[in-house]
Structure formats: C-alpha cells, structure tokens
C-alpha positions in Angstrom: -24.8 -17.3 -14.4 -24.2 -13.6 -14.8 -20.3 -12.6 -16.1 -17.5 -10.4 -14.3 -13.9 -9.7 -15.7 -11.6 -8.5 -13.2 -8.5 -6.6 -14.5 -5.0 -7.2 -12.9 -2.1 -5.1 -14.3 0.5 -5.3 -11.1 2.3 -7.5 -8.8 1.0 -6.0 -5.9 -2.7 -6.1 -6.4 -2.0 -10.0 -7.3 -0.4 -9.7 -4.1 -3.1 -8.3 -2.3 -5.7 -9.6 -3.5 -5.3 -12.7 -5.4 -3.2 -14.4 -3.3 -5.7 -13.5 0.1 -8.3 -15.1 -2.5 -10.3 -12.1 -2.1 -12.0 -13.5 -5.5 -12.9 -16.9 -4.1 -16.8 -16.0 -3.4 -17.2 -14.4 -6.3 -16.0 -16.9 -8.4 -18.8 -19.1 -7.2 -21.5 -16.8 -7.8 -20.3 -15.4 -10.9 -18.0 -17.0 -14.7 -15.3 -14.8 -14.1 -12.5 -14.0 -16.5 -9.5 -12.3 -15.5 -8.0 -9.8 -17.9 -4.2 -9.7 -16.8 -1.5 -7.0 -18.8 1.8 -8.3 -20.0 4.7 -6.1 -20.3 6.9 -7.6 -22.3 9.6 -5.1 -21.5 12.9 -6.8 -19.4 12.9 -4.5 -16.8 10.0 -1.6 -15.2 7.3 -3.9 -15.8 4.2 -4.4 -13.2 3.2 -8.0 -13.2 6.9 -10.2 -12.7 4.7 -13.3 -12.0 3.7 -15.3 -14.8 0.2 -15.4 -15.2 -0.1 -19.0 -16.0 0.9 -19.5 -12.6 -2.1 -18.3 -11.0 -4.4 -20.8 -11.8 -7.2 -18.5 -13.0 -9.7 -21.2 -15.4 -11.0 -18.5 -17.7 -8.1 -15.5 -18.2 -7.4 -13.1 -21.5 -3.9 -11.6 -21.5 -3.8 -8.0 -22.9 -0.9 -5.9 -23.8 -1.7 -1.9 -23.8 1.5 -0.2 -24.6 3.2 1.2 -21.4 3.6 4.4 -23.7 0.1 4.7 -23.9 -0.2 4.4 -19.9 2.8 6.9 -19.9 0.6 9.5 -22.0 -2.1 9.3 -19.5 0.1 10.5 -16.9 0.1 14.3 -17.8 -3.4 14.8 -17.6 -3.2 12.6 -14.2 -1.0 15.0 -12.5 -2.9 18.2 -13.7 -6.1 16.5 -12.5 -4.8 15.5 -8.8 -3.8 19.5 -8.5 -7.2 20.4 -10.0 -8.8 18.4 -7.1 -6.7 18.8 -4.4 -7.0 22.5 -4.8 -7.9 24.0 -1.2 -7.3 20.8 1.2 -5.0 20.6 3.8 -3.6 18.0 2.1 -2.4 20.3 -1.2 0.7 21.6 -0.1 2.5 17.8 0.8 0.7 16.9 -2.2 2.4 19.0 -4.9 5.8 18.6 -3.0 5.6 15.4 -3.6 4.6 15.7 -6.8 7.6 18.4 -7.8 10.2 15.8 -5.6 9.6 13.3 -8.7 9.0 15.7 -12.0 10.9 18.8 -10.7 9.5 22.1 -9.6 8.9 24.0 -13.3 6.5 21.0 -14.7 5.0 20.9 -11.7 4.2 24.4 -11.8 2.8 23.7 -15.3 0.8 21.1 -14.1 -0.4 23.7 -11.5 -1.1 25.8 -14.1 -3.2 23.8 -16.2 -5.3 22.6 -13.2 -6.4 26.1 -12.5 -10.6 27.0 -13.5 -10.9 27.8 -17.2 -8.3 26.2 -18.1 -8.8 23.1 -16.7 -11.8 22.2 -18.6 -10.4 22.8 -21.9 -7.3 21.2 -21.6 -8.9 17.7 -20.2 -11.7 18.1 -23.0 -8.9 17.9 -25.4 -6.9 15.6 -23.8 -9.6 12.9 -23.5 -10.4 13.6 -27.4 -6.3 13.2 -28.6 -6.0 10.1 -26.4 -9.6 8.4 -27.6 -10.0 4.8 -26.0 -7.6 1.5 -26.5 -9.7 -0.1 -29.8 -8.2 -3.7 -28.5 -9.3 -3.4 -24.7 -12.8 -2.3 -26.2 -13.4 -5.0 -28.4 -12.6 -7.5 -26.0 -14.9 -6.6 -23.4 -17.8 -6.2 -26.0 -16.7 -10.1 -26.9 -16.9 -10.9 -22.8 -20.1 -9.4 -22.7 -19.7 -8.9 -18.8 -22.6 -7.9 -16.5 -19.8 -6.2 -14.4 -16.2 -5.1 -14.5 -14.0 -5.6 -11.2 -10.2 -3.7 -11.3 -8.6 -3.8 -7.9 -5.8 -1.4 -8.0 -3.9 1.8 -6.5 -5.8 4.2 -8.6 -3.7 4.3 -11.4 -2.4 1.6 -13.7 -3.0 0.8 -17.3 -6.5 0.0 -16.8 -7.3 2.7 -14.8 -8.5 5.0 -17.7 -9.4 2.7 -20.1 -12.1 0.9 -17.9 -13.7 4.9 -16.7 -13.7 5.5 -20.3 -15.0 2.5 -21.6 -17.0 1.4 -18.9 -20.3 3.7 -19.3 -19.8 3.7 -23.0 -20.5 0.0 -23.0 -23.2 0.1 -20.4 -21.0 -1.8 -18.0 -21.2 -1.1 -13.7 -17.0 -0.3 -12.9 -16.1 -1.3 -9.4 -12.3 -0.4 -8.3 -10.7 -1.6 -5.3 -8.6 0.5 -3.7 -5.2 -1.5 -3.1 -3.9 0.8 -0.3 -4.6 3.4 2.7 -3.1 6.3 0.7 -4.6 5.5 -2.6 -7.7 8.3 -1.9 -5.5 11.0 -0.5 -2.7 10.9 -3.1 -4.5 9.8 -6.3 -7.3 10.6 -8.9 -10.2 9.3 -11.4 -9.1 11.1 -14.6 -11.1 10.5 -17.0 -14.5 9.2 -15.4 -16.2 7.9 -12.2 -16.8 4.4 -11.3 -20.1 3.3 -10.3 -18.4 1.8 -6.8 -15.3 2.6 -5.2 -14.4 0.2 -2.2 -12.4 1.9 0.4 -11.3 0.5 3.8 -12.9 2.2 6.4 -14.3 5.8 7.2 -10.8 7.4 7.2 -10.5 6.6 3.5 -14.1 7.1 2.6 -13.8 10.3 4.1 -10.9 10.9 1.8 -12.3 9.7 -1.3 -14.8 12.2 -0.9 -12.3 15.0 0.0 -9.5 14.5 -1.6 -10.8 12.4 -5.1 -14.2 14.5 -4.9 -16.3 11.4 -5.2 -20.0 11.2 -3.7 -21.1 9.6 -1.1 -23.2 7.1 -2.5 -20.4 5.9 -5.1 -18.4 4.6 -1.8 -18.5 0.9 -0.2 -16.5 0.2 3.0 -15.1 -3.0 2.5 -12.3 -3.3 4.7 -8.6 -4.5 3.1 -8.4 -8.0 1.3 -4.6 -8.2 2.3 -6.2 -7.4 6.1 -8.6 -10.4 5.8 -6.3 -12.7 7.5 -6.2 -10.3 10.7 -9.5 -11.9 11.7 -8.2 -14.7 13.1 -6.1 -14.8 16.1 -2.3 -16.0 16.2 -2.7 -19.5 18.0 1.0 -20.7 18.1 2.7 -20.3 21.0 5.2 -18.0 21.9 8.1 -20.6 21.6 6.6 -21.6 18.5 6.8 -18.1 16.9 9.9 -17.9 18.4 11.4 -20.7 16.9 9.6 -19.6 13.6 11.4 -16.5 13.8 14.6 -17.6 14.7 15.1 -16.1 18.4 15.6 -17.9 21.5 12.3 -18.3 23.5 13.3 -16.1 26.5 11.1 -13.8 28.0 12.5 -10.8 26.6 10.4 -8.8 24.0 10.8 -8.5 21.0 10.3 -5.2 18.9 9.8 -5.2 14.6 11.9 -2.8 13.0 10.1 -2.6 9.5 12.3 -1.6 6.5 10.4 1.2 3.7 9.9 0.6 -0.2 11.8 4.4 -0.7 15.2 2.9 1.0 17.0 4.6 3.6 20.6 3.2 5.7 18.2 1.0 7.6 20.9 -0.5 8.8 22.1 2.7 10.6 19.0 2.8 11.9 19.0 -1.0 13.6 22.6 -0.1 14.9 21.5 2.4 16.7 19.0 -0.1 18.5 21.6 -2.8 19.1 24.1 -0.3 20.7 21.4 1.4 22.9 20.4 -2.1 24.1 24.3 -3.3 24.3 24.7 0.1 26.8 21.5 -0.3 28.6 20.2 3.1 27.6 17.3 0.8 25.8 15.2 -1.7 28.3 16.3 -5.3 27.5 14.6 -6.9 24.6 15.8 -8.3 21.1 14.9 -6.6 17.2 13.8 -8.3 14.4 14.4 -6.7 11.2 11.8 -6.9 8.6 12.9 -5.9 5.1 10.1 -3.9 2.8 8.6 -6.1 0.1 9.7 -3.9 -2.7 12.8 -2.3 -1.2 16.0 -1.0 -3.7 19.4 -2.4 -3.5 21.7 -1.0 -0.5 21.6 3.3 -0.1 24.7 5.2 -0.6 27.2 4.5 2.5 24.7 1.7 4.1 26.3 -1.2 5.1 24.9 -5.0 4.1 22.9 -5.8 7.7 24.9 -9.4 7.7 28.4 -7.4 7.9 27.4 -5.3 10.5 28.2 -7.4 13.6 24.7 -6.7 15.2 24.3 -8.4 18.6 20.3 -7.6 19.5 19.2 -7.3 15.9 17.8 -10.1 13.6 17.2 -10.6 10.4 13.4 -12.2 10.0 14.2 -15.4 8.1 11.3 -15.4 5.2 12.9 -12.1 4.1 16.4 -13.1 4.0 16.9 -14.4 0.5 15.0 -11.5 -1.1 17.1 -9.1 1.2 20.1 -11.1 0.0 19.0 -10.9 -3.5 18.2 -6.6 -3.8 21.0 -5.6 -1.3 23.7 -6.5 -3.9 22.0 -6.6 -7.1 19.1 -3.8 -7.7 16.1 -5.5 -9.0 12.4 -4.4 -9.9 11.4 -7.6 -9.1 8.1 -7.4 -6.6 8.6 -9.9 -3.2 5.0 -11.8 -2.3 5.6 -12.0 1.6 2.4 -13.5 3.4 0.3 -12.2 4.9 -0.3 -15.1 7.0 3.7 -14.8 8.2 3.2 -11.1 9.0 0.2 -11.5 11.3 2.2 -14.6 13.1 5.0 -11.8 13.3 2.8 -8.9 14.9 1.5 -11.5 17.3 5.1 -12.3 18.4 6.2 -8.3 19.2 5.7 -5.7 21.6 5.1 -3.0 18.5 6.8 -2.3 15.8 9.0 0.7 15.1 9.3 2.0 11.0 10.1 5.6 9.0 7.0 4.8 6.8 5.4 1.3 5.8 1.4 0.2 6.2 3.0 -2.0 8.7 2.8 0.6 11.3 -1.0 0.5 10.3 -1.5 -3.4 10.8 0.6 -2.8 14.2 -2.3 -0.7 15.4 -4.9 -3.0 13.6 -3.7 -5.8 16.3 -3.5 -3.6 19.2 0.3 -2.9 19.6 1.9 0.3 19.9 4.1 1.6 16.6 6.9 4.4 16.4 7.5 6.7 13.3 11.2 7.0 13.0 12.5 9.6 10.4 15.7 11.6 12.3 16.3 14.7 11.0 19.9 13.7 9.4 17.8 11.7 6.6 15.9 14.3 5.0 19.1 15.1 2.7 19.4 11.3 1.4 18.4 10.1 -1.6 15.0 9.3 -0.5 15.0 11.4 2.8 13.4 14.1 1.1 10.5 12.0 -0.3 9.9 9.8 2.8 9.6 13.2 4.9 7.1 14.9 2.9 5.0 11.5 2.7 5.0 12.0 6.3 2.7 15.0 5.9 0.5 13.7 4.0 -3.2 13.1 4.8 -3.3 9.3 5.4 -0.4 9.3 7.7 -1.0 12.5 9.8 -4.5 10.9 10.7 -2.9 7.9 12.1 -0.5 9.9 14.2 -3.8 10.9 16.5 -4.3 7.3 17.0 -3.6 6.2 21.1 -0.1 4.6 21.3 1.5 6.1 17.8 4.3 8.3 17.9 7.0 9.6 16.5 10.6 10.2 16.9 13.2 12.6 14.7 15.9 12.6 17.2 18.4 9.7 16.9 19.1 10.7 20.6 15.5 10.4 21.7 14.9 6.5 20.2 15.7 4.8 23.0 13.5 6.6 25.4 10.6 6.1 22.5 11.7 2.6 22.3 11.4 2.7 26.3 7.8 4.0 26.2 6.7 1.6 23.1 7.8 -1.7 25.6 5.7 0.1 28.5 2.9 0.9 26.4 2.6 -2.8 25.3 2.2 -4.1 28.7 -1.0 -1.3 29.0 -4.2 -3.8 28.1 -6.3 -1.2 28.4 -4.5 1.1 25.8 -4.1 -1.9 23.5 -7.7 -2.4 23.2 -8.1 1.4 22.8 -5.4 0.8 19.8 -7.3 -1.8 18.2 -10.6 0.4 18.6 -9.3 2.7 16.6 -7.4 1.0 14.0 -11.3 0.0 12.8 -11.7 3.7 11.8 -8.7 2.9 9.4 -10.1 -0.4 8.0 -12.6 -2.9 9.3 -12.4 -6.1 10.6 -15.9 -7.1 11.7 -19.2 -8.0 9.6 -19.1 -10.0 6.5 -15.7 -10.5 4.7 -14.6 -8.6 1.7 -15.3 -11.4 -0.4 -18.9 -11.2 0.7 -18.9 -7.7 0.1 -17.4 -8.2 -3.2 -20.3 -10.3 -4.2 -23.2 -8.6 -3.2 -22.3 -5.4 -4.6 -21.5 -7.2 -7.6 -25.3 -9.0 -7.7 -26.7 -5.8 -6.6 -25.3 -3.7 -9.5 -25.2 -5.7 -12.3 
C-alpha cells in the first residue's frame, strides 16, 4: 500500500477538513500519517484541539518554532507584491497589507518586490533561512509516496513542504482551505505539483493572482461544502424548533456575525426596530455569531442586554458567544457544518458585512446582502472589513444574480424588503444556485474521490 502524510498546523483546516472527513477515502486506499504542529505557547497558537482527540491511527507531532514561521513572513509579503504587481486586484491588496504592518514597511516590501531586486533578495533569503533539519528528517524516515497539506496558503508548513518537497522527490498537493486563499496569498519559496481550488473562479485566480499554471490546478470543490450535497429533509417546524423560533409562517432571515468584529449588535437593532415600525416586511432574525469572532467592540452592547424583540440568538452558538463576548479568547469554535446547512435551509437569505456564509447562501440558492454602512469604516476593524470588500474574491460574487449590497443604515430595510421578495422568485433561486457552481462545485465525484485519484495518479 503506497504512503501519504498529510500536514495539519491549524484549527481551521481540522475544521474544514478533518471533521467533514475529507480524508476518509484516502485513508482506505493509502497508510496515512498525519504530521500535526504543536505550539506549546498559552496563547496565539493554531491548533487549540488536542491532537490525541482526533483519532488519527498513525500521527507524528512536530514543533517548528513559531519564530521560524514568523521569519518567513518578510519574504511572504514582498513576494505577494512581486506577484500581484499589475492586477486589478493590487491596489486592495497592498491596503490591506499596510492596514496590518503600517504604510512605511509596506512601502519596503514594495520596494523589494520590484524587478532586479526581487530576485536577489529571495535568492538570499531562501539561502539565510535554509530548510527545518527536523521536518526533513522525518519525512525521509516516512518515506511517503506523496505529501498532502490542506491549508490557507500560509502556515508553518507552507514553506517547508515547497522547499523540501522536490528536494526529496516527493509530489506536494495543498488544499486551499478558503475562497480568498488564491487572490490574497502566495507560494514563496516553490511550487506544488497540485493545487486544489474550488471552482473556476479560484482557478482563475490562482493563475492570476499566485501566477500558477494551468496544469498545476485541480478543481475539487470545498471539503467543508461537501455536506451541501444533500438536501435539508427536516421540516420546517422541525428546524424551527431546532432553532428555537416559533413555527409560524413568517420568514426568517440569518444575520451572520464576521471574524474582524464590528457592533453587530447595532447592526441587528437596527433590524428589530425596522420590523417593530413596520418599515421592514414581517419576519423574525436569527443571529449567527462568526466562528472565530473577538470579544465585544468598543461601545457594542452584549446582544442578551439589548432587549431585542425580532432578533434571536442561534442556540449552538450561544455558549461560544457567551464565552468571547466577555472574555477575549483565541480559542477557534468548530460549528458544523451539518447545523449550518439545516440553518440555510430554514431562511429566506442571509444578510452579513463579510463572512463565506454569504457564499454558502448563494451555493443553496438564497439571496444574500452585503452590509458595511458607511459609519463603520472608522472602527477598529471598519477600515479592514471595507477594503476586504474590494478585493478580488468578493467583488466577483457581487455580479452574482440576487447579491447585493447596502452602505446606508437608512436603505437596509428596503434591501431587507427586496432579499424576502427575491426568495419567493424560484426562478432566480435556481439562477443563484447556477452560479454559485462557478464559485465551487457541487456535482461529479466528491472531494474525497478527487483527493484519491490525484493522489494514485501522482505518486
């Protein structure tokens, strides 16, 4: 039986992929080995959940220094500006970039990315930094026929695997964890032999934006996104009940929280006064906290103090809500799947300021609203969540039939208005679904299939 190691180094992409058992075929085809990074640090580390917990029957557990992964990051950022150099998606790029490290080492990364200089300094980058001797010697011990690392394009394995990877004679395949990995990230220090995107919008930016060829690309659809091939059999009073809201006929919109937080709770009183004054159509909210979301924003009040009358809170987030509102905490939440696609079967459309949410909305059919008013740009992460809004993966989806956006805290309640009429359009839902394929696709054989014959086919 021919050998794989897949490499995890974060919550998410044990999230993602893991936990949707994206690994399951493969593991019957192939003796895998997982290779999972500790940090033993007590806060800022990636993985929270203990590996042991997993249940992985072969697993190595590394440790590469988060100062090392920190060193990496220089020629990262230089490298991202030395690609992105002449698409339209430059501009939001670097903003975004300077929003995080400031505006003068940005411009030195700008610098440094620029021809003839560029060259040099990764050449002598790559030759200070060498490869991870420990990471190296393990693999050789493995002796894998392939290497598997799903992730969001950077991580501590990302450079170590491109590095070591041809040097060893080992096939790479990365995974891209996310729709905006191609258009905001880059392969530093190599190129993998596959990278597995989600559909033509992000091959099309992995060869745009990550200058990748062609035939280095796999569709493969989303493993998080696997579990939107079945329908949603309950009934409506069943979801209702498993959502805690009376089963009435009224609809019922999703107001999805962001990982960058914002006074989401301003936000869902808006909704519950505008349906309190009849200015919104009658229906009920259900508030779904981000995953990964930060304690409470400066001047934003806890959502169970504020009295809301139309708005709940969606009961499988409520003890992590409870938990970060009050006491900060890195700590990474690991809501189903399975929960949020019983959820999005329940509601008219969902309405968010930036979450992939608004993406699985439009995977299912369902109308989605951007919401990013003009008065949060100045907040702590207004600023950030506004220029994300530019960039490439989100701007696409704005073409989509029944997306839009609103930056008026006047004009929501018309949008919300035009999101409930929209959802009663069968026609334009099917044209929604049609196109969320272009985004990621749901059709043909799983991703675990996939997985496992590229795997065969390259090792």
């Amino acid at each position: 039986m021919k050998r794989a190691l897949v490499f995890i180094d974060h919550d998410m992409t044990i999230r993602h992929f893991v936990k949707s058992r994206a690994f399951a075929e493969l593991e019957r085809d192939f003796e895998v080995t997982y290779v999972v990074n500790v940090d033993p640090r007590p806060r800022g580390q990636w993985i929270h959940t203990d590996p042991e917990s997993l249940g992985f029957d072969r697993m190595k557990v590394v440790r590469i220094p988060r100062k090392r992964m920190g060193e990496w990051y220089k020629l990262y950022a230089v490298s991202l500006l030395q690609k992105q150099r002449g698409t339209a998606n430059y501009k939001a790029r670097k903003q975004l970039m300077a929003s995080v490290n400031g505006p003068w080492r940005t411009k030195l990364y700008e610098l440094l990315s620029l021809p003839g200089i560029f060259s040099r300094f990764r050449r002598r980058y790559l030759d200070r930094m060498g490869v991870w001797a420990p990471l190296q010697e393990l693999i050789t011990l493995l002796d894998p026929d392939v290497c598997i690392y799903p992730s969001m394009l950077t991580g501590y394995f990302m450079n170590e695997l491109l590095l070591l990877c041809p040097r060893l004679g080992i096939p790479l395949l990365v995974l891209m964890n996310s729709w905006d990995n191609p258009s905001q990230k880059a392969v530093v220090t190599g190129t993998p032999d596959r990278l597995a995107v989600w559909g033509e919008h992000t091959k099309r930016h992995a060869m745009e934006f990550m200058r990748l060829p062609e035939d280095r690309i796999e569709i493969f659809g989303a493993a998080q996104f696997q579990v939107y091939r079945e329908p949603v059999t309950q009934s409506r009073a069943e979801l209702c009940e498993m959502f805690g809201l009376p089963a009435d006929d009224l609809p019922v919109v999703l107001y999805a929280g962001v990982s960058k937080s914002i006074n989401e709770t301003r936000h869902l009183k808006l909704l519950d006064e505008a349906i309190e004054s009849g200015r919104m159509l009658p229906c009920r909210v259900i508030y779904r906290p981000h995953p990964w979301r930060g304690e409470l924003v400066e001047g934003e009040e806890n959502f169970f103090d504020a009295g809301l009358k139309h708005v709940v809170m969606d009961p499988w987030m409520e003890d992590y809500y409870r938990r970060v509102a009050v006491d900060d905490s890195d700590a990474f939440e690991m809501a189903d799947y399975d929960i949020t696609r019983k959820l999005l079967g329940l509601v008219a459309g969902s309405i968010s300021t930036l979450s992939t949410i608004q993406l699985e909305t439009v995977l299912v059919g369902k109308p989605t609203i951007s919401f990013m008013p003009t008065s949060d740009v100045d907040t702590k992460y207004g600023k950030y969540n506004e220029i994300s809004l530019r960039l490439a993966h989100f701007t696409d989806l704005w073409t989509a039939p029944g997306v839009t956006s609103c930056s008026d805290d006047a004009a929501l309640p018309e949008a919300v208005n035009t999101l409930l009429e929209q959802a009663g359009d069968a026609e334009l839902r099917q044209r929604i679904a049609e196109r969320g394929r272009y985004f990621a696709v749901l059709d043909g054989p799983t991703y675990g299939e996939r997985l496992v014959e590229l795997a065969l086919r390259v090792a």
